[in-house]
C-alpha positions as CSV (number, residue, x, y, z in Angstrom):
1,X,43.3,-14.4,11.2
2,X,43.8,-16.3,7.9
3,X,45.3,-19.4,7.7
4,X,48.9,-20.1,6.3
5,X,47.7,-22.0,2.9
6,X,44.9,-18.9,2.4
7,X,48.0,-16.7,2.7
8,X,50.5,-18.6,1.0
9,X,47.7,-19.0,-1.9
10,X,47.1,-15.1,-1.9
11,X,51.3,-14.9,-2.5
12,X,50.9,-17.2,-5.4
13,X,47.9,-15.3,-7.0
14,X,50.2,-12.5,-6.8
15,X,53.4,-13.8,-8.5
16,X,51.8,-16.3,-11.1
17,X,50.7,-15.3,-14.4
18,X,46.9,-15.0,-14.7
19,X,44.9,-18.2,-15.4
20,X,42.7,-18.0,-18.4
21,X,39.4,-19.1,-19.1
22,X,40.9,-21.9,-21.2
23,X,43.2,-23.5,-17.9
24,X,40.1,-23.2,-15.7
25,X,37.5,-26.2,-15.2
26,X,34.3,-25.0,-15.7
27,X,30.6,-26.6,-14.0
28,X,27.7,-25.2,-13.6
29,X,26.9,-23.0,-10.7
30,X,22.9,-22.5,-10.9
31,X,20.0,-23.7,-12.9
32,X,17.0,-22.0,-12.9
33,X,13.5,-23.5,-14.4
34,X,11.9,-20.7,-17.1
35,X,8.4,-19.9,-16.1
36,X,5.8,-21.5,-17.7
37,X,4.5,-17.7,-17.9
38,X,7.8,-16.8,-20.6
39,X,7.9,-18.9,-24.0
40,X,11.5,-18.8,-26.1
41,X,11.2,-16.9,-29.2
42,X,15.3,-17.3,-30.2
43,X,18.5,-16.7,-29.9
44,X,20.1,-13.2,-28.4
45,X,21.8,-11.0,-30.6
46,X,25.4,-11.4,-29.6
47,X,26.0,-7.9,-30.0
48,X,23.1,-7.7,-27.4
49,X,24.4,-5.6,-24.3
50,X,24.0,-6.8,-20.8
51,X,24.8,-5.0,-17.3
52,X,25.9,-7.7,-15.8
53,X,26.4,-7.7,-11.5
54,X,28.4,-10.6,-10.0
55,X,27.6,-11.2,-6.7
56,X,30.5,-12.3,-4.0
57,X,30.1,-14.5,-0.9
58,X,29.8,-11.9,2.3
59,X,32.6,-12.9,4.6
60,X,30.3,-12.7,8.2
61,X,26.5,-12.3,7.3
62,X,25.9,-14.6,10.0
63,X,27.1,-12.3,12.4
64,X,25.4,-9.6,10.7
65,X,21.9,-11.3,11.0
66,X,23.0,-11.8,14.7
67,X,23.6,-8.4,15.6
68,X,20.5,-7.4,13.8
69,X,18.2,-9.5,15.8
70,X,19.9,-8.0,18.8
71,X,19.2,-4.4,17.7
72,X,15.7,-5.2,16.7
73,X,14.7,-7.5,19.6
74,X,12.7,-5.0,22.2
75,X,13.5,-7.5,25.0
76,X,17.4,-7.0,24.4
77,X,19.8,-4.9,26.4
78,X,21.6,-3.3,22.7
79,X,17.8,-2.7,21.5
80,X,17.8,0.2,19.2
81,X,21.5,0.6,18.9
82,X,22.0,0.5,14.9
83,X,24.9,-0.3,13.4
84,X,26.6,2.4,11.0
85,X,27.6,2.0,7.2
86,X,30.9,1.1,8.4
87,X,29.9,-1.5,11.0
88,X,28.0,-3.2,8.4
89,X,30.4,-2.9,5.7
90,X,33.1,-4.7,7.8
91,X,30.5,-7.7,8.3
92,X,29.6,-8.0,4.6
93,X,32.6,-6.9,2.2
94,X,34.2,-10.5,0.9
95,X,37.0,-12.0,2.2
96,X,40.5,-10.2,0.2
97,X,41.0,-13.7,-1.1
98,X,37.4,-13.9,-2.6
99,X,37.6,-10.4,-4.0
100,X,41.3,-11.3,-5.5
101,X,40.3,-14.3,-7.6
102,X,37.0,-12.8,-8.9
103,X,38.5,-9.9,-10.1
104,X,41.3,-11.7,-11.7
105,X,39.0,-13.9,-13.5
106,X,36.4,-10.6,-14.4
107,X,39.5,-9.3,-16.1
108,X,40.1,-11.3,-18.4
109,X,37.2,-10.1,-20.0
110,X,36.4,-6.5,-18.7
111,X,39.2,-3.4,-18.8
112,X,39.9,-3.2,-14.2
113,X,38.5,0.6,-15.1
114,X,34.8,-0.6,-16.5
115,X,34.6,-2.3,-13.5
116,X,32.3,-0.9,-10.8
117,X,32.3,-1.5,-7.0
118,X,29.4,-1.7,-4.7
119,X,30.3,0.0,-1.5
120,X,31.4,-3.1,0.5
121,X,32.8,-4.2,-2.8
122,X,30.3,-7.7,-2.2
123,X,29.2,-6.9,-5.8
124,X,31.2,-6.0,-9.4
125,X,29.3,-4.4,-12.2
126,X,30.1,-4.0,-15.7
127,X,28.7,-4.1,-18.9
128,X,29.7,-6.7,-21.9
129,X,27.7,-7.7,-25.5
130,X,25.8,-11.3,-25.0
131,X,28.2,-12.7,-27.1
132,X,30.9,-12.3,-24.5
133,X,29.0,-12.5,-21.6
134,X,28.1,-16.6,-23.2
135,X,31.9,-17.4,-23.2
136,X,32.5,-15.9,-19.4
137,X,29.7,-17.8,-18.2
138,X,30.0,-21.0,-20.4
139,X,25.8,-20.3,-21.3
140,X,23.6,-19.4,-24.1
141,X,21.1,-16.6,-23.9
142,X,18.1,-16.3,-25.5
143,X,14.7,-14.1,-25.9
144,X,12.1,-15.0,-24.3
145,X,8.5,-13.4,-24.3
146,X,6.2,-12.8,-21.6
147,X,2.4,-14.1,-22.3
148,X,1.3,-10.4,-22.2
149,X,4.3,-9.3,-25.0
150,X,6.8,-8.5,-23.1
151,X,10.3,-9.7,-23.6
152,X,13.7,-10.6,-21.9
153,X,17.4,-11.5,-22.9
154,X,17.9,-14.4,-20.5
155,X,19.6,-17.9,-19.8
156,X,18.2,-20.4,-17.6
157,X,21.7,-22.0,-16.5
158,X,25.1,-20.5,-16.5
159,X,28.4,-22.1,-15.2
160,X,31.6,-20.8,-13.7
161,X,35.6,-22.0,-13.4
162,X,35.2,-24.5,-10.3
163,X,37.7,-22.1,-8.4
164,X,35.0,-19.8,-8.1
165,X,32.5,-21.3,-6.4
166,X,32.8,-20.6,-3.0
167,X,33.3,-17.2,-3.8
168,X,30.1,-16.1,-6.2
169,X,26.8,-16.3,-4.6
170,X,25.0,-14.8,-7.3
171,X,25.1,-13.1,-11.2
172,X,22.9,-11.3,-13.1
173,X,20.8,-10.7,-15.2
174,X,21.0,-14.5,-15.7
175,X,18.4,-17.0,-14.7
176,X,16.3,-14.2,-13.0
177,X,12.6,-13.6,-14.9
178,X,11.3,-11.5,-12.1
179,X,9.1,-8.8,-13.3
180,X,8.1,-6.5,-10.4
181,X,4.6,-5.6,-10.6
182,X,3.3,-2.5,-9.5
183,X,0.0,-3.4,-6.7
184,X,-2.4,-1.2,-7.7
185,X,-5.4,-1.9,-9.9
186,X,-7.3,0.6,-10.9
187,X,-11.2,-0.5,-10.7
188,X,-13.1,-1.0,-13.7
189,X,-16.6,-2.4,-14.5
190,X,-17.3,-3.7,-18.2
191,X,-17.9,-0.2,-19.6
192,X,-14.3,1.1,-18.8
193,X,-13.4,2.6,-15.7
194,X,-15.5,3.7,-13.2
195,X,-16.9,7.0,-13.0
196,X,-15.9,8.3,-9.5
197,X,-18.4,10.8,-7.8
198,X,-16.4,12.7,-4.8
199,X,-18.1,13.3,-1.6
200,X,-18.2,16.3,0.6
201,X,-17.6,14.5,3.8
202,X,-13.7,13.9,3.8
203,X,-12.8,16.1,1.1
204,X,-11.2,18.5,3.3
205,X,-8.9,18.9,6.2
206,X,-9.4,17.3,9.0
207,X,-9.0,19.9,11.2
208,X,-12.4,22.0,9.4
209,X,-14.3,17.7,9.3
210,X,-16.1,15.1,10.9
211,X,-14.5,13.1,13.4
212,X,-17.0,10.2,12.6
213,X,-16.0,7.5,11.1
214,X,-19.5,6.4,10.0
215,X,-19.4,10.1,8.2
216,X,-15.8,10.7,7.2
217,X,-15.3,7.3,5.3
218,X,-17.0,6.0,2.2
219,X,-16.5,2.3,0.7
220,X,-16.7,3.9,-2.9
221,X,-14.2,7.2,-2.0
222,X,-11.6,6.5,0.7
223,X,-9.9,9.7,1.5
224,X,-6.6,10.4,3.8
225,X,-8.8,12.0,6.2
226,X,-10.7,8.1,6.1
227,X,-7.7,6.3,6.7
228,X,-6.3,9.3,9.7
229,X,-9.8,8.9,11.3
230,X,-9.4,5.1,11.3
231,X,-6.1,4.4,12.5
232,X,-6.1,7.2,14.8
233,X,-3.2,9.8,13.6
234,X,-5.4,12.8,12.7
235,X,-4.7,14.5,15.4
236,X,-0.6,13.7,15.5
237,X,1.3,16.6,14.4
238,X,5.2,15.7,13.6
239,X,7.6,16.9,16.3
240,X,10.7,16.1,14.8
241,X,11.3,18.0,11.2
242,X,13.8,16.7,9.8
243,X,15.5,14.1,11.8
244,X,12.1,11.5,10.8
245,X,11.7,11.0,7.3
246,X,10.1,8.3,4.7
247,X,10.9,7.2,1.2
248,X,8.9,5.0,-1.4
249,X,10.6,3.7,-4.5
250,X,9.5,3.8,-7.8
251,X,10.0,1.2,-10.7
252,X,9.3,0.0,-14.1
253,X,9.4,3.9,-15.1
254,X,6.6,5.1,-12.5
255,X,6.8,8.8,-11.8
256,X,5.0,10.9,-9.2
257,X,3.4,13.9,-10.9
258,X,3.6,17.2,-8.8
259,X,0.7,19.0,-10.6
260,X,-1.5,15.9,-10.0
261,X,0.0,15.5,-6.0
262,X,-1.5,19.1,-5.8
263,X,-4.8,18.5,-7.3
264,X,-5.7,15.9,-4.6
265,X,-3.9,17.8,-1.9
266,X,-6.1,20.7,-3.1
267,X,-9.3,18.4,-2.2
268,X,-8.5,16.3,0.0
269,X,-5.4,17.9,2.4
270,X,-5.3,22.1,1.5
271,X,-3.0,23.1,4.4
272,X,0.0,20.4,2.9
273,X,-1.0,22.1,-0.6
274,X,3.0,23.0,-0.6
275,X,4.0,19.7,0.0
276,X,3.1,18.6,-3.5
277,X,6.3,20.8,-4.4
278,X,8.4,20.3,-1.7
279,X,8.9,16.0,-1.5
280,X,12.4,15.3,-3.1
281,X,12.7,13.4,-6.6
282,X,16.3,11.2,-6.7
283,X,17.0,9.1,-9.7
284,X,19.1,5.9,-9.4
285,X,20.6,4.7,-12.7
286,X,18.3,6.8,-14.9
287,X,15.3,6.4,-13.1
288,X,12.4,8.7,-14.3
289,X,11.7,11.8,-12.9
290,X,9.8,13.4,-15.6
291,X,7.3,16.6,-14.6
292,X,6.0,16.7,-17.9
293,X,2.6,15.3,-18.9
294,X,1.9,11.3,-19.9
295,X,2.2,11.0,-23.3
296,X,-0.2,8.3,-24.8
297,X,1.9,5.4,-24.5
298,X,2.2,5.6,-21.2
299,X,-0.8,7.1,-20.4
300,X,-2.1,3.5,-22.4
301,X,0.7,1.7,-19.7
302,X,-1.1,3.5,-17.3
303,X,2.1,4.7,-16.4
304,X,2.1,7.3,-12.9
305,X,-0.7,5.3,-11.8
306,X,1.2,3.5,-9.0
307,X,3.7,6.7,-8.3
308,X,0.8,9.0,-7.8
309,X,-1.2,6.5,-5.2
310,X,2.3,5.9,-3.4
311,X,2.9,9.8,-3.0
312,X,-0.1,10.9,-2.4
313,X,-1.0,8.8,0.3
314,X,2.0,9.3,2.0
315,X,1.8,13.1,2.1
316,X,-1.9,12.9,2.5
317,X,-1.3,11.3,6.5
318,X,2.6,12.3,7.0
319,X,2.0,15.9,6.4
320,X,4.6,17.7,7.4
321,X,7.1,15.1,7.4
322,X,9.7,14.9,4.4
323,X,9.1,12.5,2.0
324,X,12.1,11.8,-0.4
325,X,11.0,9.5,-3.5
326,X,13.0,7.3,-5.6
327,X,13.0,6.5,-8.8
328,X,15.3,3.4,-10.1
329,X,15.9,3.3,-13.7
330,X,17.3,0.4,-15.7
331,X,14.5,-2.6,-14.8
332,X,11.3,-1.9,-17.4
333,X,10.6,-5.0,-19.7
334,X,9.4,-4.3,-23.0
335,X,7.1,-4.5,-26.0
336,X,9.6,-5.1,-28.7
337,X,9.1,-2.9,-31.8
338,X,11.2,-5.2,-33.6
339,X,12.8,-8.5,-33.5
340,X,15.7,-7.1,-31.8
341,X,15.6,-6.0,-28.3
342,X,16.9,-2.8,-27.4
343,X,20.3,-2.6,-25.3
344,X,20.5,-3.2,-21.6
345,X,16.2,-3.7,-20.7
346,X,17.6,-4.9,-17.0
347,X,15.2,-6.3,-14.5
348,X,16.8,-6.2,-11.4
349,X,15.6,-3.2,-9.5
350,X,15.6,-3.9,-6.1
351,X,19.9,-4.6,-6.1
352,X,20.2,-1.4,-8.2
353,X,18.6,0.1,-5.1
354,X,20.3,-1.2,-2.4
355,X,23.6,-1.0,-3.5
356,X,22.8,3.0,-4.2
357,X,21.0,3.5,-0.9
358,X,23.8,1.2,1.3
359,X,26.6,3.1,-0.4
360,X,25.2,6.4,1.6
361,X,27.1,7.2,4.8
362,X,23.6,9.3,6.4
363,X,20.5,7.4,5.6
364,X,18.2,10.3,6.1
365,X,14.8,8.8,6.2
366,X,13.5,5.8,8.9
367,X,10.7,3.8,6.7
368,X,11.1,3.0,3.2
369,X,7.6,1.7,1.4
370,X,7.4,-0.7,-2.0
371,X,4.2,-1.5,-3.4
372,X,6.2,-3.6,-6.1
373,X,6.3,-7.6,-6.4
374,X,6.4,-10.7,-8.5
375,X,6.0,-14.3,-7.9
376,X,8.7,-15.7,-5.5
377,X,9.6,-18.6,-7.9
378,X,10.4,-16.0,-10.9
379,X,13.9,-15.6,-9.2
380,X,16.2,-17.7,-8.0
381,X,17.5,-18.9,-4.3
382,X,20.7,-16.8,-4.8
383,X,19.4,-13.5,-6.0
384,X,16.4,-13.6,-3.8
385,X,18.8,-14.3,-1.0
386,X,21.3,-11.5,-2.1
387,X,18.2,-8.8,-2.1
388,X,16.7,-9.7,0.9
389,X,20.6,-10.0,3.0
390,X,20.7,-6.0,1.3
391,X,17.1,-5.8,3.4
392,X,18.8,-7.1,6.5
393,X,21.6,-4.3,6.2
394,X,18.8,-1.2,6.1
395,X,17.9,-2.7,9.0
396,X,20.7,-3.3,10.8
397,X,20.8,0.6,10.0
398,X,17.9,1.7,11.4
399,X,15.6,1.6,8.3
400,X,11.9,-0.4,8.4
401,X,11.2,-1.5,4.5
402,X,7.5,-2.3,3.5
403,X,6.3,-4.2,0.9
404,X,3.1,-5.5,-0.3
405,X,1.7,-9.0,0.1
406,X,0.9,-9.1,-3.7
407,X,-3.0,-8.8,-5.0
408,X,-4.1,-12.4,-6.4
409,X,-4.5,-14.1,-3.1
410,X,-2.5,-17.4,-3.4
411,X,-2.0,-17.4,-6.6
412,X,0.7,-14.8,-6.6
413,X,0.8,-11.4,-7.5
414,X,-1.0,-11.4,-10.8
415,X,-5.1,-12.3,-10.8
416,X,-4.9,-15.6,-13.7
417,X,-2.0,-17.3,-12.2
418,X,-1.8,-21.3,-12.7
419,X,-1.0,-21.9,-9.2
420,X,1.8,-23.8,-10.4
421,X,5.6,-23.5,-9.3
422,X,8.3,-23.5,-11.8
423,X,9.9,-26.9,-10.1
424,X,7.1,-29.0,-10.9
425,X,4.8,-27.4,-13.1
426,X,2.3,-30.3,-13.0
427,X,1.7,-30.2,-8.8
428,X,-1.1,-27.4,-8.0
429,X,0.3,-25.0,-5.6
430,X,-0.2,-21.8,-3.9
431,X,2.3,-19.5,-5.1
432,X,3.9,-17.0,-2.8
433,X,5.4,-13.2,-3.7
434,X,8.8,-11.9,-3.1
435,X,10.5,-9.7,-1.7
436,X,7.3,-9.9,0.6
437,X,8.4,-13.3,1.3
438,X,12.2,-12.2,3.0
439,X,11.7,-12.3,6.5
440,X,13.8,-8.8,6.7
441,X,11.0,-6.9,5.1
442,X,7.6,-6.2,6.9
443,X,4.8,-7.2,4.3
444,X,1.4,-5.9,4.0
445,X,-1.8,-7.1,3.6
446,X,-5.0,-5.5,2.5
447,X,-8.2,-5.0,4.4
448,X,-11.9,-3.5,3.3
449,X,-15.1,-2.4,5.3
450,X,-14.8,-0.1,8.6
451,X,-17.5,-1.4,11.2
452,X,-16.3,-4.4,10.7
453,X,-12.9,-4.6,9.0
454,X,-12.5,-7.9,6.8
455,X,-9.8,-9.6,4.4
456,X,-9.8,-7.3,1.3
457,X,-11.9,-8.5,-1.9
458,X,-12.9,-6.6,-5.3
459,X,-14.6,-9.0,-7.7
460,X,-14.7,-5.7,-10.0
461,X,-10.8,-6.2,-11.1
462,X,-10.1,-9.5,-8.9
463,X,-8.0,-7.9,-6.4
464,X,-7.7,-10.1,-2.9
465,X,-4.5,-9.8,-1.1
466,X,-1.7,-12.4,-0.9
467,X,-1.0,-13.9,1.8
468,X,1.3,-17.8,2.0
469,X,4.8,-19.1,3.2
470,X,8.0,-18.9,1.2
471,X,9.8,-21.8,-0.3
472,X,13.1,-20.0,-0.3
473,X,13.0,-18.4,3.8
474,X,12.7,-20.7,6.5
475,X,10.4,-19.8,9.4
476,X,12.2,-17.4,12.1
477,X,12.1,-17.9,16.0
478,X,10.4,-14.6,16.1
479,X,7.2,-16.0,14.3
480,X,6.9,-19.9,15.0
481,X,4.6,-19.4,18.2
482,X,1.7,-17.4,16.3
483,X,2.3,-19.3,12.7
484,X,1.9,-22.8,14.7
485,X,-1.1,-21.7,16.4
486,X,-2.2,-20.8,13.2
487,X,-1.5,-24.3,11.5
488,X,-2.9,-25.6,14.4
489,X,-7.0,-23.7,14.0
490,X,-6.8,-24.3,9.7
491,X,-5.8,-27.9,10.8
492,X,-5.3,-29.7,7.3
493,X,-7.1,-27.3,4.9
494,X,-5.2,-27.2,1.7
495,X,-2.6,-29.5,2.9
496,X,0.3,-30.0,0.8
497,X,-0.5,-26.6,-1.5
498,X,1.9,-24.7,0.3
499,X,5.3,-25.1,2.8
500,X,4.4,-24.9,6.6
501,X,8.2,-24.4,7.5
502,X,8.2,-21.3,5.5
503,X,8.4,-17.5,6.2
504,X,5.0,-16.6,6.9
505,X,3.5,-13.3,6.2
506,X,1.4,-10.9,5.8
507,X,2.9,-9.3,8.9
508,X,-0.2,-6.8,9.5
509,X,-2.7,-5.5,7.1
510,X,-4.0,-1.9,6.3
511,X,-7.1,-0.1,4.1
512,X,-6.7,-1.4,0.7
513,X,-10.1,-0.8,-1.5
514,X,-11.0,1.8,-3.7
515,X,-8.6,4.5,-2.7
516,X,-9.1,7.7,-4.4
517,X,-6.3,9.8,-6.4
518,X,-5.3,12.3,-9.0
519,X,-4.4,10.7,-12.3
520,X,-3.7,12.8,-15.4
521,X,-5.9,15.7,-13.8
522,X,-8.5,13.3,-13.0
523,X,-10.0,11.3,-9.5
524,X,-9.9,8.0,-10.2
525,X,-10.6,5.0,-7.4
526,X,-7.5,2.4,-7.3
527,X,-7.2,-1.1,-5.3
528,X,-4.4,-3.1,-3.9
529,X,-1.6,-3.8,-1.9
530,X,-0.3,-0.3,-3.2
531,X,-2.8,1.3,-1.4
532,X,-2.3,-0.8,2.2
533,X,1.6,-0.3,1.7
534,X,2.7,3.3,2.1
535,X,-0.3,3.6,4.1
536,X,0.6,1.4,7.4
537,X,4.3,2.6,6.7
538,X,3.0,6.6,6.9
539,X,1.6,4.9,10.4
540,X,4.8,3.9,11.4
541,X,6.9,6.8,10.0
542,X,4.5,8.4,12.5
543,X,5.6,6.5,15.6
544,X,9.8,6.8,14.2
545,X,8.7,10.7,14.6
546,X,7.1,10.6,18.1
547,X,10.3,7.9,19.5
548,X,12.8,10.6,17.8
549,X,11.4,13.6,19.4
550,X,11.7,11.7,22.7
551,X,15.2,11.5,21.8
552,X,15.1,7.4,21.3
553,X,15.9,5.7,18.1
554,X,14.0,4.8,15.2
555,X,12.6,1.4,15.3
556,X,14.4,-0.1,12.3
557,X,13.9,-3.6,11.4
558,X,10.0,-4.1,13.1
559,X,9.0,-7.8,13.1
560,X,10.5,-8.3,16.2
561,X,9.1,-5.9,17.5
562,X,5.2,-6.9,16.0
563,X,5.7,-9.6,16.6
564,X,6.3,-9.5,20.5
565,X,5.9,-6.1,22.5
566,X,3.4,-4.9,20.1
567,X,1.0,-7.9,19.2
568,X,-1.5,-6.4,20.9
569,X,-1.5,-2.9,18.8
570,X,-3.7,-3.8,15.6
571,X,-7.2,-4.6,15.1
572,X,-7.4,-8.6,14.9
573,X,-9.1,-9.3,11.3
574,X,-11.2,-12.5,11.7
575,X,-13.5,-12.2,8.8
576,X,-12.2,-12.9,5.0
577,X,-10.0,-15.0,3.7
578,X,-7.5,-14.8,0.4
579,X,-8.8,-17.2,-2.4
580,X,-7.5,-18.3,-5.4
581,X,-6.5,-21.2,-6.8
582,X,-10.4,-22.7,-6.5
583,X,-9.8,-22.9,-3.1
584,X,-10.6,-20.4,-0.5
585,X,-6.9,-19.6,0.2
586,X,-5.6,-18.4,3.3
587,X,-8.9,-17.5,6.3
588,X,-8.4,-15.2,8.5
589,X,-8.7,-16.0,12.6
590,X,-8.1,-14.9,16.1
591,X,-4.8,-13.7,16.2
592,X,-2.3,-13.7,13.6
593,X,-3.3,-15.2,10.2
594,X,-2.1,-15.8,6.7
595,X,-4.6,-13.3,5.5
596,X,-4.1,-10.4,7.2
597,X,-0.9,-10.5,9.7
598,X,-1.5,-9.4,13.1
599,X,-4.4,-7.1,11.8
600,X,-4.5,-2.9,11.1
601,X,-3.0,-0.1,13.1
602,X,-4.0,1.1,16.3
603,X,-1.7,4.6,16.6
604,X,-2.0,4.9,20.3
605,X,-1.0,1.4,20.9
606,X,1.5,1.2,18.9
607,X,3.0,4.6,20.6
608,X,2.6,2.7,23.6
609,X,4.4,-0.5,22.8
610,X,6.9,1.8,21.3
611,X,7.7,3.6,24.6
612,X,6.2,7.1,23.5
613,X,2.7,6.9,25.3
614,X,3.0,10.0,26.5
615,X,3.1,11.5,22.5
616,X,-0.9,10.7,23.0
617,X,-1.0,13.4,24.8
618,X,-1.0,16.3,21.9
């Protein structure tokens, strides 16, 4: 119940004349360091335009993480009981008060209809010129260009009217220079890229192939049949259509090319040969769902790339699941053409997303898979905060989001990185990734080898999987245990280069090396945490199907559950370590590790410590 004054100020808001920008005190709300990565190059056009998304203060996320944890906690009575799209609404929409005043103050300089609301109304969207968007925020904006050419409109500090403090958490595009990179590299030697020679063995069904590992998989040419063999899903056939689904999401203009999805099903999977038509396409704010050939700049970008990999290695061991994928529109930096930017280049994918997906009433699919990141310190607290609260409500609904542990070991998520954070550019540290660093996502390392398995590592393109502890999460109860024991074998190697108190991750580790797809009608061998992503969540859209079938829930948010019941359902990865940073990184050792989580997949055991044994029997 509110209070009297809250009330009595809510009457007064309603009967007093509007207070304009010019009667409100104004002090800066957040200041964010540029990274030493982005160099200014001027001022913003002021006719510049900018969608701009403002952020509210959730009235009860505490509750909301509460009830999560309960829901996601095997050992709890409400375990698998997900909350709805209304349940969670009422625990994040803002306080009426909250909403009232920020909408007030947004209209001052926005028309109420130009105004857009998320579902739980916790965030207002519109879209103003720079020029106006400087006086609302009391900022300057300026362009600022990547080392590699690319180029944003932003400001490293913007203020608001000191009324309105408790009631923003977050704005942008401000202070935010995230650029989510796509984890896949394709392998090259010094001649171009490789030339990739296909093998007989695993280029086929499994049902018609070797059940031999030592036969079926090839370091140079790992196939689906490869990774089915290895984690032990080949002979899993779905039981329950419809009802278990998985999604992957596609950014900075990826697309997923059908004709190319049915050239490697053609080879490498023939009987899901249909499937390469049937996955759904949904574009969020524009997002590109074009059919049509590369053309040659984006065949230069490498564009489809990343899309194809995340598709085809999906259907490749889901087969005949249904597999929906996203494309979100709206975030591609740029090469400028010329000195002026084109309108609206916005970089904030992942809360285009979320407030799409969390405005659904039916979430139709169980497991969602990114292989997108970008160093943790290119955002700020608040926005990376706001994100990863939007991963805590898909799980609260039932969802299980991947993402990758980024592919430069501890320098981030780009091979080159100067192991530097943007806070104190002269102190050497290890830099860690987000949104693999929110605790409500389960991030994924990469592994190479099969007898034995190791920490990934391809001195051909640099690619070594990240692996650290976030400076913006603190550590949760459900991982202290197995991070301490950690700390405790690595002792005091590379002390003070990263935060101990931090979220840890990798949470497990799958196949990451020199995965083979179809790329512009070619085979071509690509690395990264792209390829360990969508592969250990295919495993796990697996086990949603087997628990469904039994007529139990989907597992929805998983690191409590790795982290407890099913500790015991990976292969423990002891040999490896990270690197970077002229320092060996992260090593891996008994038991969870900063290089490679709990370890890889084992499908039995983890239908086991799921409570569907009994689907081993197929």
């Amino acid at each position: 119940m509110r209070s009297f004054a809250v009330v009595a100020l809510t009457a007064v808001l309603a009967s007093a004349a509007p207070l304009s920008d010019a009667d409100c005190k104004y002090a800066v709300k957040e200041t964010h360091p540029v990274p030493g990565s982005f160099a200014r190059v001027g001022d913003a056009p002021q006719d510049h335009l900018i969608r701009l998304s403002v952020g509210l203060k959730q009235s009860n996320f505490e509750q909301l993480e509460r009830e999560l944890f309960e829901v996601s906690d095997p050992s709890h009575p409400r375990y698998g009981q997900h909350l709805s799209q209304d349940d969670v609404t009422q625990l994040v929409k803002p306080s009426e008060e909250s909403l009232e005043l920020v909408k007030e103050w947004i209209h001052q300089h926005v028309h109420p209809d130009a105004v857009e609301h998320s579902s739980a109304s916790d965030f207002l969207t519109f879209t103003l010129p720079v020029a106006s968007i400087e006086k609302m925020l009391d900022t300057k904006y300026s362009t600022y260009r990547h080392r590699d050419g690319f180029e944003l409109v932003r400001t490293p500090q913007w203020s608001l009217p000191l009324h309105l403090h408790e009631h923003i958490s977050t704005i942008q595009p401000t202070n935010a220079f995230m650029r989510p990179f796509g984890q896949a590299k394709l392998y090259r030697t010094s001649g171009g890229t490789r030339a990739l020679e296909l093998t007989q063995d695993g280029s086929a069904d499994a049902d018609s192939k070797s059940s031999d590992i030592s036969k079926s998989c090839h370091a140079e040419n790992v196939t689906p049949h490869c990774l089915r063999l290895l984690y032990g899903t080949s002979h899993y056939k779905p039981k329950a259509g419809a009802k278990a689904q998985i999604a992957l999401n596609d950014f900075l203009g990826e697309i997923n090319n059908r004709s190319d999805a049915r050239l490697f099903l053609e080879r490498f999977r023939p009987k899901a040969v249909g499937a390469a038509e049937a996955f759904k396409q949904i574009s969020v704010n524009g997002g590109n769902t074009q059919q049509t050939p590369e053309n040659a700049t984006q065949l230069k970008q490498e564009i489809g790339i990343e899309g194809n990999l995340d598709v085809q290695t999906i259907i490749g061991q889901t087969y005949p699941m249904n597999v929906t994928a996203y494309s979100t529109g709206g975030n591609a930096p740029y090469i400028p053409d010329s000195l002026e930017p084109p309108n609206d280049p916005q970089n904030e994918p992942y809360m285009i997303w979320l407030n799409y997906i969390l405005a659904q009433s039916d979430i139709p699919w169980q497991v969602i898979s990114n292989s997108y990141a970008d160093d943790e310190d290119t955002v700020p607290p608040s926005y990376a905060q706001s994100v990863c609260a939007g991963f805590a409500q898909l799980g609260a609904r039932g969802v299980s989001v991947f993402f990758g542990s980024g592919d430069a070991g501890v320098e981030g998520v780009q091979v080159g990185g100067n192991c530097t954070l943007n806070t104190n550019p002269n102190k050497k540290q290890f830099v860690p990734c987000f949104p693999g660093s929110c605790p409500y996502v389960t991030t994924i390392g990469s592994t190479s080898g099969f007898s034995p398995e190791r920490v990934a590592y391809d001195p051909a393109n640099g690619f070594r999987p990240g692996g650290g502890f976030s400076n913006y999460f603190g550590q949760p109860s459900w991982q202290k245990t197995a991070v301490e024991s950690y700390l405790n074998i690595i002792g005091n190697a590379n002390k003070g280069l990263f935060n101990t108190s931090g979220r840890a991750y990798p949470d497990l580790a799958a196949y990451g090396v020199n995965f083979t797809i179809a790329w512009n009608g070619s085979f071509i061998p690509v690395d990264g945490t792209s390829c360990s992503t969508p592969t250990a969540a295919s495993i796990f859209a697996l086990v949603n199907d087997a628990r469904i079938a039994a007529g139990k829930s989907s597992l929805g948010w998983l690191n409590p559950f790795i982290y407890s019941t099913a500790n015991k359902a990976f292969t423990d990865i002891t040999i490896g370590e990270t690197q970077g940073c002229n320092t060996t990184g992260f090593t891996a050792q008994k038991g969870w590790d900063a290089a490679s989580g709990w370890g890889t997949p084992k499908f039995k055991e983890l239908l086991e410590a799921a409570g569907v044994g009994s689907s081993w029997n197929y």
